[in-house]
Every structure is written in structure tokens, then in C-alpha cells.
ZAMARGU-4260 file (C-alpha; in steps of 0.2 Angstrom, whole numbers, plus 5000, padded with zeros to 4 digits):
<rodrens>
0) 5095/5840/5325 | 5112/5846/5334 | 5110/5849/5353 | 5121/5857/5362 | 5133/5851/5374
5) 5131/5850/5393 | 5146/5843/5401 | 5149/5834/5418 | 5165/5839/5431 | 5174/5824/5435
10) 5167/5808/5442 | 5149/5817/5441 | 5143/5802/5432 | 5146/5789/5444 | 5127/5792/5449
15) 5121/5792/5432 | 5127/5777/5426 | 5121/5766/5442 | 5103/5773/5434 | 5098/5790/5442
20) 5092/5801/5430 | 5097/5818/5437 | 5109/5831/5437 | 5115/5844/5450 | 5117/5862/5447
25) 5134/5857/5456 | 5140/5842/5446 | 5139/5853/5430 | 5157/5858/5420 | 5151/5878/5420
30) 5166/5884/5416 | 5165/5871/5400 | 5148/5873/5397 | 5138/5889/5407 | 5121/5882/5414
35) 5116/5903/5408 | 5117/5898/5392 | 5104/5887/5392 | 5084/5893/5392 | 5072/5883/5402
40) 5065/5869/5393 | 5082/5868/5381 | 5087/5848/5378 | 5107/5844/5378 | 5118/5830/5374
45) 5123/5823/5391 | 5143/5823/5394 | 5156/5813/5405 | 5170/5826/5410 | 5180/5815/5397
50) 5167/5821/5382 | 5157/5805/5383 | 5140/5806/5376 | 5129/5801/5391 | 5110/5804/5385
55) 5098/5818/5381 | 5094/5830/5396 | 5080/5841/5396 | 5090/5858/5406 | 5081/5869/5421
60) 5095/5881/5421 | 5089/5891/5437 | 5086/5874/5449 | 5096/5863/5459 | 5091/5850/5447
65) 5098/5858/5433 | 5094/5844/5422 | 5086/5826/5416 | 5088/5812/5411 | 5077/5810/5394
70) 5085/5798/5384 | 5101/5788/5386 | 5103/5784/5367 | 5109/5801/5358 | 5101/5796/5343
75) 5083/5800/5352 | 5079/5820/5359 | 5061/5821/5366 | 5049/5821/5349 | 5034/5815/5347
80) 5042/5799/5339 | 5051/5797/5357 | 5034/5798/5366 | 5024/5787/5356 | 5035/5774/5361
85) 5034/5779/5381 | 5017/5781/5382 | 5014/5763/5372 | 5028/5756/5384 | 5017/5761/5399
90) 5000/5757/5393 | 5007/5740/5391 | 5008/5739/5409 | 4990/5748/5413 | 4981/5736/5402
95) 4991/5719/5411 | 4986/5727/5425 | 4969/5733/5425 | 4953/5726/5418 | 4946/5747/5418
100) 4955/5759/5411 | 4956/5770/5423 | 4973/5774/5430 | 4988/5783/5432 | 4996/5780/5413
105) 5011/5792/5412 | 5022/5794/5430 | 5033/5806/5426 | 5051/5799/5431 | 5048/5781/5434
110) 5038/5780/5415 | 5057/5789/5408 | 5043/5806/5406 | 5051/5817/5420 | 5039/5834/5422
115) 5026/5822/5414 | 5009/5814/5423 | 4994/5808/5414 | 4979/5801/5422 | 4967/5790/5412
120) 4948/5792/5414 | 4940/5779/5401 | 4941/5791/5385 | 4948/5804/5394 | 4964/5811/5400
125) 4969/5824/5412 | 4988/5828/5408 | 4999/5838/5421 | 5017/5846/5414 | 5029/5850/5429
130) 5045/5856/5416 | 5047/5870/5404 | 5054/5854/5392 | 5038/5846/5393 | 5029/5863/5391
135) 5040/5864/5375 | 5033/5848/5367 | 5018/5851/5372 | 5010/5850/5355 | 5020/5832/5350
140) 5014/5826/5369 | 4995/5828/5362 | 4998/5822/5347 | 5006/5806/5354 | 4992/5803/5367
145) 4981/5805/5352 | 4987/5793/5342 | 4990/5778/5353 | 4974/5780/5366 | 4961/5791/5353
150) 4954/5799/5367 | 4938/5808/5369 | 4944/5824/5377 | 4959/5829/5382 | 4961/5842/5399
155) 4978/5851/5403 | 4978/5855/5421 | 4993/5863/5422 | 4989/5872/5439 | 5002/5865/5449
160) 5016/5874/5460 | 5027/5864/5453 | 5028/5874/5436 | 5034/5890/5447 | 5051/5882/5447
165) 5054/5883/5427 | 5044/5899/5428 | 5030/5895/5420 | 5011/5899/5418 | 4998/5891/5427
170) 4982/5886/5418 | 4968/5875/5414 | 4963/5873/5397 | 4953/5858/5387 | 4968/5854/5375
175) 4957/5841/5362 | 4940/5838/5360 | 4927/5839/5377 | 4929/5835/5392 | 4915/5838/5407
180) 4917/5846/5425 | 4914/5827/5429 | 4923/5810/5425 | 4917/5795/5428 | 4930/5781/5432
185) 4930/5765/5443 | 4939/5758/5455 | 4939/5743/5467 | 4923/5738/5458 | 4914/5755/5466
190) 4909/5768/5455 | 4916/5785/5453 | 4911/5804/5446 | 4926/5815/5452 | 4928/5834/5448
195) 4944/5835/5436 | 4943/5854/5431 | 4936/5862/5449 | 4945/5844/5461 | 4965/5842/5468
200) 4979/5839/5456 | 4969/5828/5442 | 4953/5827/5450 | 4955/5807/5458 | 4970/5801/5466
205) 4974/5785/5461 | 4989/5780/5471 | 4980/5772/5486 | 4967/5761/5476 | 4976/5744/5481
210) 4975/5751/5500 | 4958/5756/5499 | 4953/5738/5493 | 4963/5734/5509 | 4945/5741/5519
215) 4935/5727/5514 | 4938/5714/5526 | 4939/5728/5540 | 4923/5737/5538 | 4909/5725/5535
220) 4895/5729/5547 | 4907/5743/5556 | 4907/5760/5560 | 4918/5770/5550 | 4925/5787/5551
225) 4935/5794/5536 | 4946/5809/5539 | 4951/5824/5524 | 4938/5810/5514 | 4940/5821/5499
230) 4927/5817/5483 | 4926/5798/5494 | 4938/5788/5488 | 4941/5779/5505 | 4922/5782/5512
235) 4910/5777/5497 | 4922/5762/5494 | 4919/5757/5514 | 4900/5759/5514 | 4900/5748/5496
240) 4911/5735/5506 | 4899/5734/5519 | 4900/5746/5531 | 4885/5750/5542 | 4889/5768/5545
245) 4902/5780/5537 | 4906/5799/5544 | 4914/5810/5531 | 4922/5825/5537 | 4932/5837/5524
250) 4936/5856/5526 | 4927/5857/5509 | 4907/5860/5505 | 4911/5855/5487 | 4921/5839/5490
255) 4907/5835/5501 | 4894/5838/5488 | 4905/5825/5478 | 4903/5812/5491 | 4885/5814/5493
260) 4887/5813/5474 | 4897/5795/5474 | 4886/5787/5487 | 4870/5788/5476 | 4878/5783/5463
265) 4883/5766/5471 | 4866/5766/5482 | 4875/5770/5500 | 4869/5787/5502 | 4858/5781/5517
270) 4873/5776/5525 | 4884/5792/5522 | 4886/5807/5536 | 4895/5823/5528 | 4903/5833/5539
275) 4910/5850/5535 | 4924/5859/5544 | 4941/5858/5552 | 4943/5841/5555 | 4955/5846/5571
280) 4938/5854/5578 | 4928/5840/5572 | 4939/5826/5580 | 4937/5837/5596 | 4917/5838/5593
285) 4916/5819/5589 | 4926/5817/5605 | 4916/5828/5615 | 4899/5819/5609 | 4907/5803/5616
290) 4908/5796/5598 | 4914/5780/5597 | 4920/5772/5578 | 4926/5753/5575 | 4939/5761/5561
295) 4947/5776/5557 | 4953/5784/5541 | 4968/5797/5541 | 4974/5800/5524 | 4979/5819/5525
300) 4987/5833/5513 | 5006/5831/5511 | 5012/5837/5531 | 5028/5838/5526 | 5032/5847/5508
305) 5051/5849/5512 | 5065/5844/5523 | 5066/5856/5534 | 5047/5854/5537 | 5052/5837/5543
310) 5047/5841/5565 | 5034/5851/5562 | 5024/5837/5549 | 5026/5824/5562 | 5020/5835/5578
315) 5004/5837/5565 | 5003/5818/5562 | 5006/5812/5579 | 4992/5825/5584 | 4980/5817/5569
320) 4982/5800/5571 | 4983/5804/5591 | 4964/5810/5592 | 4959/5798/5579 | 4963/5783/5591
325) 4954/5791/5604 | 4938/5790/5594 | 4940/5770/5593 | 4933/5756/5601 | 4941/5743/5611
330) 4944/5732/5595 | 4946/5747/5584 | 4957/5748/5567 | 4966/5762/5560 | 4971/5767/5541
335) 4985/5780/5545 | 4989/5786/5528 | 5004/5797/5522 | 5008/5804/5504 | 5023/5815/5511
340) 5039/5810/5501 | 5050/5817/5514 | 5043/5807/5527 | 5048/5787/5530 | 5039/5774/5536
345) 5046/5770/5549 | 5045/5786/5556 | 5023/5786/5553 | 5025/5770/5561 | 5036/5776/5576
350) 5022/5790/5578 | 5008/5776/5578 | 5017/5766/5592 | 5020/5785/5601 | 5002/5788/5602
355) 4994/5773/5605 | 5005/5770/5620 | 5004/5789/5627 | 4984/5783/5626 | 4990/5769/5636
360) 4984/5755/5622 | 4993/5742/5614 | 4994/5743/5595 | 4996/5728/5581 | 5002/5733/5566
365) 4992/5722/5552 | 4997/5729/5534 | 5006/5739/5527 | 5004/5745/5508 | 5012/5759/5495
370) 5006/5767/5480 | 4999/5755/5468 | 5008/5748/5449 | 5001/5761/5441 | 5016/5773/5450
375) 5029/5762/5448 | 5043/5766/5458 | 5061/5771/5451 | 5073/5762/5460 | 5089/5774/5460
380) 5075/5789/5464 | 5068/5786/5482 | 5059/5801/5477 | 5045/5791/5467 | 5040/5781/5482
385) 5030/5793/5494 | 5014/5783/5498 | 5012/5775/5516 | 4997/5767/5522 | 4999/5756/5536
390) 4982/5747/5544 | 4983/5746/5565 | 4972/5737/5577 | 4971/5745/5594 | 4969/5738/5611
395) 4966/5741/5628 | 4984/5738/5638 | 4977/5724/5647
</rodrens>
């Protein structure tokens, strides 16, 4: 198959080669090669201004990122062929390291898949497309995912945002075989049903698994409150550690119904408190009741989705992580979590050290943890790295 040409101005491929794999709208030739010529979804042959083939490019005409890397070898354009060997070059590294296979297969970028994510639920997948390229190949991306993993089922959970860029539908759709409301998957040795039609994103978020085996040495025989708890990820897991006590609090009935779900299914229900509302209000309420909890648990929604939303996303997390440090003991520990790319570390840290001392307590900082393998980062893409989870012990300022 002939592609067509998409040609870099001069010096635009300076990036490329040190092994980013995106292109600006402004580093394109248009005058050489119009980015309105192009469809969404369209693939190209990569050019230096010089005419030198640099890869395949899937194109998003209309967006600042115009296009992506897909392949650096013209001889390969995204087909199923191309896929087969990407999803059998990440499954290599799921099955090193995991002993279930449940995990994050497919990370867009960072597994050379931009607009791609698949999660992995023993026989079942749940894909998410986030590109009108990978929308394309849908058909040669089922058919690859098929071959090499012969699932049971096969969900397309294509409801994302992130498709309103290339202009695309949202939908959820059962793409092979059947696949239940309900998954079952395990993590950390806990057991798991998570809600992949009706649940966030793909139903489980995988990303803090490695932090949330972090708990275990922290909650045996402790008090635990867990904030925006979700279907229970961080709460079941801390009652199966050991905790005595674990207060879930969500804005969501139905994520709560989850929980109450996941601790009977690993024999903690007795130890499980569901609390339903705005958890601003609820920290207020807990405060107000002279509440008192050995650890604390804030792993909110993204507060910052964009740049500019930068001062107003830490004014939220200082307030979070501020109330939540006023519900601890004297020896108490905090999980302050973060999956907002745009926000650094040390700036969650810097809000940490803010609050505890405006509390007038002194604060330790114990661990600190990222996403785990399973969303490998891209090194020339900071993009890829947006979990934070750093674990605190706070003080009296004696």
C-alpha cells in the first residue's frame, strides 16, 4: 500500500529522532503537504524536510497533535500483522510480571499503540480507542487480540472524551463473544468484581496496584478512612490486610453497592462502613463527630485536566488533603494520591508539607510510588507518567 506523504519543515525532526513520537500541527511542511488534505484516521509516510522517510504516522488533521508516531520502519503501516506483534510484545511483559492475568495489556503510547488501551480481565478484555486511526483498524485490532489472547468476550468501551477530538462517536458495545456487567479480577492477592459496562474508564483502575500493596504494613489493626473509595480498590484491600475498621465514603450509591460487593467476597464486610455523599461534606461531618482515623486515603478524580487548570487543582488538593490530616491521630499516616498528569510531584508534595504545617504538625515523608509495569512509562513522553501516590506520617509539632 502507497501512503501518502506528510513532510516536516526544517529541523522538525530533531525531537523525533531523540525518540518522541509526535508531531505538531506547527512543525508540519503545509505548504508542501496541506494537513486539510488529510481525513482523520488517514496514515502517512513520515518526512524530514529533506524527503527522508521517517516512519508511519497515524494523522488528526484538526488537533495540535496533528500526528503519531506508529511505526519507524516504512515497510510497516498499522494492520493486523503490525498489531499482532505489539500486543505479543506487551503480553511478554504482563506474563513476566504477573502471576494473574489481570492487568493493563495495551498503554497506548508507551506499548508503540497511540489512541490504544486495553485492559485485561482473565478471559476478558475491555478495549478503549482514543484516535480515529485506531477507530479505522478497529476490525484488525479484534482480530489481533483474538488471535494471540482467545479471549472469552471482548467489550468496546469507547465512551471517553478523549474521542471528541478526532470527532468521533461515543459508545459501548460487546465487540466478540460475552461479557457480564461484572468482571472478576485479582489484585494484591484480594479478590475483585468490578462494574466494566456501567464503572469509570474500564471498570478497575489498575495503575495504583503496587501502591495499594504499599497499605499493608500500615493498616494492620488500624482505623482506616478511604476517600473517592470507588468499587474499593484501596478500602477492600486494607480491611483484607488487616485493618480493624475501614470508612468508605464516594459520591456514588452504585460504587458503593460495589464495595459492599468486594468485601463479602473476600469475608470483610463486617469491617466496612459505606458512606454516600460529597466527601467535602463528609470530611466536615467526620470532623464535626470528633472522628479520629490512624490512616487516611485521598485518591481523587484528575483535579487538574489541563494546564491552565494547574491553581485552581492544587487549591482542591491542598483543601483535600488539609481536612483529611485533620481527621488523623497523633501517629497518623496519609496515602495522598494524584493521577493529574499536569500536576508534578513535587508540587503534591509541596502542598502536603503546606498543610500539615498550617495544622501545625510535623510531617515524614515515608514512600513514594508511580503507576505500576503494567503502564510503562515513555521516556521522551512525560505525558505517560501521571500517577503519584506518596505515603506521610503526621506528627504533633513537639
Amino acid at each position: 500500500m502507497t501512503l501518502p506523504s506528510l513532510r516536516l519543515k526544517a529541523n522538525a525532526d530533531r525531537r523525533l529522532r531523540a525518540g518522541h513520537l509526535w508531531v505538531y500541527s506547527n512543525e508540519v511542511d503545509t505548504a508542501a503537504t496541506p494537513l486539510n488534505a488529510f481525513a482523520a484516521g488517514d496514515q502517512a509516510t513520515l518526512e524530514a524536510a529533506g524527503g527522508k522517510p521517517l516512519g508511519i504516522v497515524g494523522i488528526s488533521p484538526n488537533n495540535l497533535i496533528c500526528a503519531r508516531l506508529l511505526s519507524r520502519d516504512i515497510r510497516y503501516s498499522l494492520d493486523k500483522s503490525l498489531l499482532v506483534h505489539r500486543i505479543q510484545v506487551a503480553l511478554s511483559l504482563r506474563e513476566r510480571l504477573f502471576d494473574q492475568p489481570c492487568y493493563r495489556l495495551i498503554y497506548a503510547d508507551a506499548d508503540l499503540l497511540p489512541g490504544l488501551i486495553v485492559d485485561r480481565f482473565h478471559d476478558h478484555l475491555v478495549v478503549q480507542i482514543a484516535s480515529a486511526t485506531m477507530e479505522r483498524s478497529k476490525d484488525a485490532i479484534l482480530e489481533a487480540l483474538v488471535q494471540v489472547l482467545k479471549p472469552r468476550g471482548v467489550l468496546w468501551k469507547n465512551d471517553s472524551a478523549a474521542r471528541d477530538a478526532d470527532g468521533l462517536e461515543r459508545y459501548v458495545d460487546t465487540a466478540f463473544g460475552v461479557v457480564p456487567e461484572w468482571l472478576d479480577l485479582e489484585e494484591n492477592g484480594v479478590k475483585f468484581q468490578t462494574p466494566v459496562v456501567q464503572g469509570q474508564k474500564s471498570g478497575w483502575l489498575y495503575d495504583h496496584r503496587l501502591n495499594r500493596a504499599r497499605l499493608a504494613p500500615y493498616v494492620k489493626g488500624k482505623r482506616v478512612l478511604d476517600l473517592f473509595c470507588n468499587v474499593g480498590g484501596w478500602g477492600v484491600q486494607a480491611a483484607a490486610f488487616g485493618a480493624s475498621e475501614v470508612f468508605c465514603v464516594d459520591g456514588s450509591a452504585f460504587a458503593l453497592d460495589a464495595v459492599e460487593r468486594n468485601a463479602a467476597l473476600n469475608g470483610v464486610a463486617e469491617k466496612i462502613t459505606c458512606v454516600e455523599g460529597d466527601i467535602f461534606e463528609a470530611l466536615k461531618e467526620l470532623k464535626n463527630a470528633e472522628e479520629r482515623f490512624d490512616v487516611v486515603i485521598t485518591d481523587p478524580p484528575a483535579f487538574v485536566k489541563r494546564k491552565k487548570d494547574l491553581k485552581n487543582g492544587e487549591a482542591a488538593y491542598r483543601r483535600l488533603n488539609e481536612q483529611a490530616m485533620r481527621l488523623l491521630g497523633k501517629d497518623g499516616i496519609l496515602v495522598s494520591a494524584s493521577c493529574s498528569m499536569h500536576l508534578p510531584e513535587d508540587n503534591l508534595q509541596n502542598i502536603l508539607l503546606g498543610s500539615a504545617r498550617h495544622l501545625d504538625r510535623n510531617i515524614q515523608l515515608l514512600e513514594r510510588g508511580g503507576q505500576g509495569p503494567d503502564h510503562p512509562v515513555h521516556p521522551a513522553i512525560p505525558e505517560t507518567r501521571y500517577i503519584k501516590s506518596l505515603i506521610c506520617r503526621l506528627l504533633p509539632n513537639a
